[in-house]
C-alpha positions in Angstrom: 13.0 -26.5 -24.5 12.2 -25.7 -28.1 9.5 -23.0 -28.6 8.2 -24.4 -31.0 6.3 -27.2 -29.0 6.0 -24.2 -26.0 2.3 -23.8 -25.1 1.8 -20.3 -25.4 1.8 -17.5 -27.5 3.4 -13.9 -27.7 1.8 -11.0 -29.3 2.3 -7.3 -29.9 -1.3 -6.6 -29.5 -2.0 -5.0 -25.9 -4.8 -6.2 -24.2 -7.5 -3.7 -23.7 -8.4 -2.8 -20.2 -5.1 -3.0 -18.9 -3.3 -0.9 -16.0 -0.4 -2.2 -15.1 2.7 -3.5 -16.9 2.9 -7.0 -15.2 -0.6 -7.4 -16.4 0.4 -6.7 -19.6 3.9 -8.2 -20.3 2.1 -11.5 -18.4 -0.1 -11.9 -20.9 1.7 -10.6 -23.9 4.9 -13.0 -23.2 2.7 -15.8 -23.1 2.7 -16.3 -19.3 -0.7 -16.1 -18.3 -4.4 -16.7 -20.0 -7.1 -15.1 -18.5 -10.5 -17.7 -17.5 -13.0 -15.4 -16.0 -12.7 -12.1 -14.1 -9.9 -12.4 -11.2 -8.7 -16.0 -12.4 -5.8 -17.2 -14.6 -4.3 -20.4 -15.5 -0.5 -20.3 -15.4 1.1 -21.9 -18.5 4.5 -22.9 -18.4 6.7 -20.3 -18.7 5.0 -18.6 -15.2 4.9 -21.9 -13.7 8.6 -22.1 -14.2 8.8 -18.8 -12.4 6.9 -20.1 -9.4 8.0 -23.2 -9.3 11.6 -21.1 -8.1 9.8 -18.3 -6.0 7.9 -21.2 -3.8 11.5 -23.1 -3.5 12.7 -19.7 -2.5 10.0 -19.6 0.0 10.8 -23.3 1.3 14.3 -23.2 1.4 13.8 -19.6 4.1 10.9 -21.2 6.0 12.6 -24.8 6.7 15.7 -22.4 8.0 13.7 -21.4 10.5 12.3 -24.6 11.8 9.2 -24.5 9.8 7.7 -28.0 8.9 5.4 -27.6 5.4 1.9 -29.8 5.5 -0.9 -29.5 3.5 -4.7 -28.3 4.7 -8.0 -28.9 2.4 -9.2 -26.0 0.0 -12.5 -27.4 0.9 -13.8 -26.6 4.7 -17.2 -27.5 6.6 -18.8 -24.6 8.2 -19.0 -26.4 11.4 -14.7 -25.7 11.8 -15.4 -21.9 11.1 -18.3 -21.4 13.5 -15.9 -22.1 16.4 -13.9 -19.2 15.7 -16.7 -16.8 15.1 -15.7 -16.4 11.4 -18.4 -17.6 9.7 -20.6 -14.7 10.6 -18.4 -11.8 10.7 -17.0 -12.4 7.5 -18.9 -11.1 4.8 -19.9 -12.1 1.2 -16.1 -12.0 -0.1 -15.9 -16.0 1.0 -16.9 -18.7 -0.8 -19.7 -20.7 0.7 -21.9 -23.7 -0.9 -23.7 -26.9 -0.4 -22.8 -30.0 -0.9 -24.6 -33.0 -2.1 -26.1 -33.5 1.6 -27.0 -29.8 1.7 -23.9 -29.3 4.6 -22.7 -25.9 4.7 -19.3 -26.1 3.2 -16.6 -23.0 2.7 -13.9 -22.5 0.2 -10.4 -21.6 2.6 -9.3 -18.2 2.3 -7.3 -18.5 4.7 -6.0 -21.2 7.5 -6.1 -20.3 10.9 -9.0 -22.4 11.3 -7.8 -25.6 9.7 -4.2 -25.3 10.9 -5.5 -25.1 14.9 -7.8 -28.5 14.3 -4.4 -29.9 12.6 -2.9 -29.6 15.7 -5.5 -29.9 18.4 -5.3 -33.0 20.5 -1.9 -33.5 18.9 0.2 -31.1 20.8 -0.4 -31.7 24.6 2.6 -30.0 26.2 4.3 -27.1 26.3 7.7 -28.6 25.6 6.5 -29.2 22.2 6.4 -25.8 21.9 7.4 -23.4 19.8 6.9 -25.2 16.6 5.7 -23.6 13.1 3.5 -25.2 10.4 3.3 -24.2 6.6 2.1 -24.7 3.3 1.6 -23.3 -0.6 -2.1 -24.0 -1.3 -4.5 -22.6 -3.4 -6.7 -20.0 -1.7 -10.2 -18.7 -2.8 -11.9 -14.5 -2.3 -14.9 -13.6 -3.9 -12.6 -10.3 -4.5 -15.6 -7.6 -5.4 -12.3 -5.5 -7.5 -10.4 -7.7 -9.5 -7.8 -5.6 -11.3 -4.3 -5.5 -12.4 -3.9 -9.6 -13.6 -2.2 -11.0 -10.8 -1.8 -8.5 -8.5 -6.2 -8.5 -7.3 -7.3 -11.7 -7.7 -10.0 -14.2 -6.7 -7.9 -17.3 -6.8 -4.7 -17.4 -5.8 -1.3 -19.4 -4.6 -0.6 -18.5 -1.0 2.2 -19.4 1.0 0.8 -19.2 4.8 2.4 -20.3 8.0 0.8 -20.6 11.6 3.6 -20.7 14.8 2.1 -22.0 18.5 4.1 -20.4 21.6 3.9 -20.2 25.2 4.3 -16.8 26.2 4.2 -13.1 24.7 7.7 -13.5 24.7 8.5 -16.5 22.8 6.1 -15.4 20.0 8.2 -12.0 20.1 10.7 -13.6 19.4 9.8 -15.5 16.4 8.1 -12.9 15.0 11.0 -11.2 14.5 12.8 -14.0 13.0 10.4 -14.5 10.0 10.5 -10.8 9.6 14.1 -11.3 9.0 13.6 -14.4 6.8 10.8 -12.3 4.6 13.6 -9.5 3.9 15.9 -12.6 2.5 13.4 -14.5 0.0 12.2 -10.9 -0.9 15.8 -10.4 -1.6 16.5 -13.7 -3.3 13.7 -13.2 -5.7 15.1 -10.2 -6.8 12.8 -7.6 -5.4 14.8 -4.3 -4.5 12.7 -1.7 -3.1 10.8 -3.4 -0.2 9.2 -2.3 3.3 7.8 -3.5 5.8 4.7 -1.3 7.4 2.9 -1.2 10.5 -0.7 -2.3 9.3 -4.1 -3.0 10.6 -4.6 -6.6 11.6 -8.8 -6.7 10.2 -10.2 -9.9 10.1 -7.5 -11.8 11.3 -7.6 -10.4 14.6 -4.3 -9.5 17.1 -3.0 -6.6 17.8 0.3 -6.2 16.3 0.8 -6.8 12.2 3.2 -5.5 9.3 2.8 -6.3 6.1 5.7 -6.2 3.1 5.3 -3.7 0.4 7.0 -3.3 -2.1 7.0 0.8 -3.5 5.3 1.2 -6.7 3.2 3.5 -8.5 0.5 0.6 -9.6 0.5 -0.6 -6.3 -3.4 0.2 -4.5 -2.2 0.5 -0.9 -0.9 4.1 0.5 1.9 4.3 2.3 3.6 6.5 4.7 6.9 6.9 5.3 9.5 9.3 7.1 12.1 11.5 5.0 14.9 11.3 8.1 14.1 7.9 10.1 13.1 4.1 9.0 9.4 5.1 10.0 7.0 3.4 7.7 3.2 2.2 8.0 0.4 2.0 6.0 -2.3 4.9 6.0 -4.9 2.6 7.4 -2.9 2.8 10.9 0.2 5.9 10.5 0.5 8.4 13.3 2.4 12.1 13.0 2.5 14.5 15.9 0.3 17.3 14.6 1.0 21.2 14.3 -0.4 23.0 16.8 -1.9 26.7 15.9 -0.8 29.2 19.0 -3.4 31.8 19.9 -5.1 33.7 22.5 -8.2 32.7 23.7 -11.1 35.3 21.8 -14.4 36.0 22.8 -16.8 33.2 22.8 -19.4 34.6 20.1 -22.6 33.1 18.4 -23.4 33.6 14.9 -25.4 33.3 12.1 -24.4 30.8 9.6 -27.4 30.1 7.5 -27.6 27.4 5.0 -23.6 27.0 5.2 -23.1 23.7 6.8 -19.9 22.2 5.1 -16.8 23.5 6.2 -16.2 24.8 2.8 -18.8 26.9 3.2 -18.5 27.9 6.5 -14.8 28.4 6.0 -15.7 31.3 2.8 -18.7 33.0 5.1 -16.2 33.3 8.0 -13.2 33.6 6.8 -11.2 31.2 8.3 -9.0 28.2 7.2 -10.3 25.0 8.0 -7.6 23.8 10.7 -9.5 27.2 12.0 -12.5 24.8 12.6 -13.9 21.4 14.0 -16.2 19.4 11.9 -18.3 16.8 12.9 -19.0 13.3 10.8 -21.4 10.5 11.8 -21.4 7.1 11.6 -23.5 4.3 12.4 -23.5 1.3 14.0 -25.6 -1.8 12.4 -24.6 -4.4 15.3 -24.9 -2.0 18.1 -28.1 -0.2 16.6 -25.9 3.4 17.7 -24.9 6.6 16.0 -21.4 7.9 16.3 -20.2 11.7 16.0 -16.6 11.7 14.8 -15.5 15.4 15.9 -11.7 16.0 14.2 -10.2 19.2 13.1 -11.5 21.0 10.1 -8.6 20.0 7.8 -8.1 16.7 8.4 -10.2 13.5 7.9 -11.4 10.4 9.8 -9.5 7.5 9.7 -12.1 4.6 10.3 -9.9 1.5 10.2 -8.4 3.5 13.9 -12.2 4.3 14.2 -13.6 0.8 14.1 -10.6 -0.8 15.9 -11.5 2.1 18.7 -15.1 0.7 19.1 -14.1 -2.5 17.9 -17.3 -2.6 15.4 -17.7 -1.7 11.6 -18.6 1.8 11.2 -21.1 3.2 8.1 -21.0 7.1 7.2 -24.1 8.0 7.2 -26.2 10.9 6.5 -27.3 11.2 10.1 -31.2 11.4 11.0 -31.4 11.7 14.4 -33.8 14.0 16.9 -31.2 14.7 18.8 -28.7 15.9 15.9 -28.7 18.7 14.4 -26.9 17.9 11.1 -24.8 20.5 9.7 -24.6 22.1 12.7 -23.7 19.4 15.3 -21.4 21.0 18.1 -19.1 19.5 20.9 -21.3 18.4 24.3 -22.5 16.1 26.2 -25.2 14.0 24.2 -26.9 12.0 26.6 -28.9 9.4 24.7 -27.8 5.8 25.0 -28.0 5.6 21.3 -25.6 8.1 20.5 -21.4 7.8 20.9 -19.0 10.8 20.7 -15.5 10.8 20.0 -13.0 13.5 19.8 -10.1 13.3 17.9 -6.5 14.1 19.7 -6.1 17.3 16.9 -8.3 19.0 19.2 -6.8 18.8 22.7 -6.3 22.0 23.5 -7.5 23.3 20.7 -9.0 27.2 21.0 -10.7 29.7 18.7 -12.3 27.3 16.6 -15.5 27.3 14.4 -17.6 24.9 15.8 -21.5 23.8 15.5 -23.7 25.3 17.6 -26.3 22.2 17.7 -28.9 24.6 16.6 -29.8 25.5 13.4 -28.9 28.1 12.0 -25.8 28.7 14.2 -22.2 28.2 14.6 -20.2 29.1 17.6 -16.6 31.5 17.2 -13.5 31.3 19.5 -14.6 28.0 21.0 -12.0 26.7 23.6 -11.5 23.2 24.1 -10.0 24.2 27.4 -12.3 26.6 28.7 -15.6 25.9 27.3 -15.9 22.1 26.6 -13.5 19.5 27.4 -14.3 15.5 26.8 -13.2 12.7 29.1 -10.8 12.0 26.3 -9.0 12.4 22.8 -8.4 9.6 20.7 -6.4 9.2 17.4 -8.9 8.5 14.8 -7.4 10.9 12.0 -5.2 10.0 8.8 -1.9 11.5 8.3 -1.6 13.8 5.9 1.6 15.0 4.0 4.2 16.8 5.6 3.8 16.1 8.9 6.4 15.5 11.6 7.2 11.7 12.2 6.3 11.0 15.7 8.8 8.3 16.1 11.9 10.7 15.3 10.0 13.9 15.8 12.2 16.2 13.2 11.3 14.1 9.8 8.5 14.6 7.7 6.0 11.8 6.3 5.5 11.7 2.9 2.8 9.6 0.9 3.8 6.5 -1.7 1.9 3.4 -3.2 2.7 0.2 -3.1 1.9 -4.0 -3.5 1.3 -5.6 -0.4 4.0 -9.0 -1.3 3.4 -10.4 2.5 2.1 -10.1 5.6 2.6 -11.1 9.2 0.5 -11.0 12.6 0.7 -11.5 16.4 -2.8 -13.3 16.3 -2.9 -14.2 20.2 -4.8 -16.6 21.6 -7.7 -15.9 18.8 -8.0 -18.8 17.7 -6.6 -21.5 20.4 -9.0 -19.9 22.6 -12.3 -19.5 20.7 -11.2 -23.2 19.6 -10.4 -24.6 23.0 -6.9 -25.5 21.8 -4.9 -26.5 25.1 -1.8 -27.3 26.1 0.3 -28.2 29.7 2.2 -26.0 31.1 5.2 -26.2 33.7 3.1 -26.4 36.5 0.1 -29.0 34.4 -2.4 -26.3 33.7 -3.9 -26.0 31.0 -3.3 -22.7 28.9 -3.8 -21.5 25.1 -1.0 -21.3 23.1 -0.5 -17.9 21.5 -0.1 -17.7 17.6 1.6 -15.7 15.2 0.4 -16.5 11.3 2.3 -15.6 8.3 1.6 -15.1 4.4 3.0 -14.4 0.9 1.4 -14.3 -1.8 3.5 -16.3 -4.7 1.3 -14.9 -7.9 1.8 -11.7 -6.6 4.8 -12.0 -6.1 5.6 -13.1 -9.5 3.5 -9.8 -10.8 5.0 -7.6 -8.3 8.8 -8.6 -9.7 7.8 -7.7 -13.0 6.4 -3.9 -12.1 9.6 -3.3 -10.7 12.0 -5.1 -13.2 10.8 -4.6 -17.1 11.0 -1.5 -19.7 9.4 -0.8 -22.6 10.4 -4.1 -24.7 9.0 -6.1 -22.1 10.1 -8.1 -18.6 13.6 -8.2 -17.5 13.7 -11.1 -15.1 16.1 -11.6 -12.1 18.2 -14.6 -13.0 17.8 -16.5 -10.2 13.7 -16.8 -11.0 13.8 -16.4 -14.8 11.6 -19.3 -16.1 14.9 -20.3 -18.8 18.3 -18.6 -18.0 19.3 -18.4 -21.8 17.4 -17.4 -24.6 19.3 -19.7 -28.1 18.3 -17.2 -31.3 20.2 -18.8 -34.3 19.2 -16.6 -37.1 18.8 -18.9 -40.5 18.3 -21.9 -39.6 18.2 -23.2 -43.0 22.3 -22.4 -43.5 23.8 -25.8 -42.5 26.2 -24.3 -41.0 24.1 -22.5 -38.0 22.2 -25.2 -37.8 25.0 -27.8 -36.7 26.1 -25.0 -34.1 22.8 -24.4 -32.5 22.4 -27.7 -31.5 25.9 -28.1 -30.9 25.6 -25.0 -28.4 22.7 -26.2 -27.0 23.5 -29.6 -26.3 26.7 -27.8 -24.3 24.4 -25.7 -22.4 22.3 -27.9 -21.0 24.6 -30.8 -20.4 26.7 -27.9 -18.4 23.4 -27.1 -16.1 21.9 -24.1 -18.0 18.3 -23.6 -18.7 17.9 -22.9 -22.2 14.5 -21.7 -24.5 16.1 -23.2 -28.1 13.8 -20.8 -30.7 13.8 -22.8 -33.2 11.0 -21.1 -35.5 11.8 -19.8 -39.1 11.1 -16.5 -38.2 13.1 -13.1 -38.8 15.2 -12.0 -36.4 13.2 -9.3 -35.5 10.4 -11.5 -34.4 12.9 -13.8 -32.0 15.1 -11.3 -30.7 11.1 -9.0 -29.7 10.0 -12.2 -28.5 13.4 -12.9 -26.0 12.8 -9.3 -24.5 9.1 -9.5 -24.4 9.6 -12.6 -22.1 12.4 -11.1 -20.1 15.2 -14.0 -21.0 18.4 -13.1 -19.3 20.8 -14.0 -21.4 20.7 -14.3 -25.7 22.5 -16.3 -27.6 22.9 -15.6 -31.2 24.0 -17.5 -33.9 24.3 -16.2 -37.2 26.4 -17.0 -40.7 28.0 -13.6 -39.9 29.4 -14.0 -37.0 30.1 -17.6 -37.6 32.7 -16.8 -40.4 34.4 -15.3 -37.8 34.1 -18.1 -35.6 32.3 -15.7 -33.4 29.0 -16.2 -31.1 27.5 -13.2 -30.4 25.5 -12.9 -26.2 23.4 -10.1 -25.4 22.5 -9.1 -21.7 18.5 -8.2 -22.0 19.1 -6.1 -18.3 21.8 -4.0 -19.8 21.6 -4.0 -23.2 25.4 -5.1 -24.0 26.9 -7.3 -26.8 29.4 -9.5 -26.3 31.1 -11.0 -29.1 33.0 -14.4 -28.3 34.6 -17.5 -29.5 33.1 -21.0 -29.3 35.1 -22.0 -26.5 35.0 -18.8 -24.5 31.1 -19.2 -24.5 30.3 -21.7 -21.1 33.1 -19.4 -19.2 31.7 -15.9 -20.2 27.7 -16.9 -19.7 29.5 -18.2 -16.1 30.8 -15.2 -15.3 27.5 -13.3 -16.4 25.5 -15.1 -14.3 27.6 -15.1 -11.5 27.8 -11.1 -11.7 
């Protein structure tokens, strides 16, 4: 390919309103164009780069029995409605109208459309396990866009949906694409990569990880153990907490005043805030109820464990309630029906706390949640903070880092088969739902996520085995006959020998080509030059590394071998 008829340009310029280096390399190297807010057209360089992650991707999935199929972008609402979907997701999917005023939706996902692909079709259990995949387009009114590739509101997806029998067998195949993630993520170059326990959301299931790979950019936190393999995301990370040792004081009422916050209360009383037990209400839109959230002083609410305890969205409100005293709102029995009250497990057996009195202007010292109030139950509804001990090895401690979520995979259940009346035979003839697992990557982000972890500050430095050309030709003055003649001599060689090779064939300094071969991350440079030429010499530079190699004409297709190879 000659870059001179490449479509695309590069530039120096950085974009304003940029955060992150894939965002801006992408668009500097001529790799992606921005259309609106949260959508890019690839052009050809970065569909040469995808074009090898989704073979990547196909090449792992038909390893493990996967058979790829196509669904529509383009959904009616009636497919959605039977899996409950169409209400209880909000505004971030697409819906419109077509011509006949029919309620269509824009897929952001498949479940749906892969269970009517298969309804009716697969009868009997003996057909099963089987999986089904695809690389489609897939649309999210995405409310924050950022980072180019890495947030967007269209996007390449590569999703699969498996059908099973039992818990067992979908056990079982769960773990097998877990394996098969680790090897494309591998493959496409991708070093420091996790997987994380993670909350399933709107998916639905019980059990899900999702692939991250560590980053500063990346949006998502992540805990992780210092001794042990423990890692999760924040939204669903446990620790066993530190327990503070005392004996039991004197239950005592006092006068607080106007401090209500536990800042506050913590400076008038002089305590530390794992010294107390705040209180934090929610609310309940579908239910019409309030919630009290009552957690120890230092720590806060997690409410992804909050709304998958009461299996409902939660809003923090400002509570306004006859039966609340806000600011002051204590442990007790609340008896209305329109109020819930959970306790978080930080305060089982928790004594000598600051808590609310549940009448103004009061608070309560040395309150026992032993002796003086104890719930029905404690729940974990808090989020890990730093330091704490890793409750699956007990000695480590969790730390916190960020990172891109590359993947996902879930344990969906019967979900979907069910709310869909997808049926098969079993052994006996009844008729049972199959139970599904569903797994994604998400190729753009992918392609972004390889260039935050592999670039500097000349631009992207691209794994080989994805790079869009393998070989970057730089002859430097094209207009001595002699370079000439051996630039297309060399090129011809490389690519009748298999090589992928972006021929620069502009008049340009060599300043401009050899800024313009890092900027786009090029393996491997090949420079020709009258210099080196009277020494019947052809210079290749490593863009990873940095080194020169200086070699003769013939040496050239056995050294670039042996490069590539290492």
């Amino acid at each position: 390919m000659k870059i001179s008829k490449l479509v695309g340009e590069r530039t120096k310029e950085i974009p304003s309103g940029v955060v992150a280096k894939s965002h801006e390399y992408l668009l500097r190297a001529g790799y992606i164009k921005q259309v609106c807010n949260g959508v890019f057209s690839l052009l050809p360089p970065a569909y040469r780069v995808q074009a090898k992650l989704e073979k990547i991707i196909r090449e792992e999935m038909d390893k493990i029995g996967g058979q790829e199929v196509l669904l529509p972008v383009l959904m009616p609402k009636e497919l959605w409605e039977e899996s409950g979907r169409y209400t209880s997701i909000g505004s971030e999917m697409f819906r419109l109208k077509d011509r006949a005023e029919h309620d269509m939706v824009l897929g952001m996902t498949h479940e749906e459309a892969a269970v009517h692909l298969v309804k009716n079709t697969i009868k009997s259990y003996d057909q099963l396990p089987f999986m089904i995949y695809q690389i489609q387009t897939k649309l999210r009114d995405e409310p924050r866009s950022r980072a180019g590739l890495i947030r967007v509101r269209e996007f390449i997806m590569k999703d699969a949906y498996s059908f099973h029998k039992d818990k067992n067998d979908l056990e079982n195949y769960y773990n097998k694409v877990k394996e098969a993630y680790f090897k494309i993520y591998k493959r496409m170059g991708m070093k420091n990569v996790v997987s994380v326990k993670s909350d399933s959301g709107m998916m639905g299931g019980k059990i899900a990880d999702e692939f991250m790979l560590i980053t500063d950019i990346g949006e998502d936190s992540l805990v992780v153990c210092d001794s042990c393999d423990y890692s999760a995301n924040m939204e669903v990370a446990e620790s066993i907490l530190d327990v503070y040792e005392s004996q039991e004081g004197q239950y005592e009422l006092v006068n607080t005043g106007e401090s209500k916050t536990i800042e506050d209360v913590c400076k008038l009383l002089n305590v530390k805030p794992e010294q107390t037990c705040k209180a934090v209400c929610y609310y309940l839109s579908k239910s019409k109820k309030y919630v009290i959230a009552f957690i120890r002083g230092d720590l806060e609410v997690n409410e992804i464990k909050l709304r998958n305890l009461l299996k409902e969205e939660v809003v923090a409100i400002s509570v306004d309630h006859p039966k609340i005293v806000a600011g002051y709102i204590g442990p007790k029995d609340f008896k209305e029906d329109d109020i819930i009250t959970i306790y978080d497990i930080s305060l089982k057996g928790a004594k000598n706390l600051v808590v609310g009195a549940n009448a103004k202007p009061y608070h309560i010292k040395n309150f026992s949640f032993i002796r003086d109030y104890t719930p029905k139950s404690f729940e974990d509804i808090s989020k890990v903070k730093e330091g704490q001990i890793c409750k699956k090895c007990g000695k480590g401690h969790l730390k916190t880092v960020r990172g891109i979520e590359i993947g996902n995979i879930f344990q969906l259940g019967t979900k979907y088969t069910e709310s869909m009346n997808m049926t098969v035979h079993n052994e006996n003839g009844e008729e049972i739902y199959p139970i599904m697992g569903c797994y994604g990557i998400g190729v753009g982000r992918c392609l972004a996520s390889i260039v935050e972890e592999s670039c500097d500050e000349k631009g992207i430095i691209w794994p080989i085995q994805i790079a869009p050309w393998q070989i970057y030709l730089s002859p430097l003055r094209l207009d001595d006959e002699n370079v000439y003649k051996t630039s297309e001599e060399i090129n011809q060689l490389l690519e009748t020998s298999g090589y992928e090779v972006l021929y620069d064939d502009r008049n340009v300094t060599a300043g401009i080509k050899f800024a313009d071969s890092e900027l786009m991350g090029i393996p491997l440079r090949v420079v020709i030059s009258p210099r080196s030429l009277q020494n019947n010499e052809i210079e290749i530079v490593v863009r990873k590394s940095g080194e020169k190699i200086m070699c003769k004409k013939d040496e050239l297709l056995t050294i670039i071998k042996n490069l590539i190879k290492e």
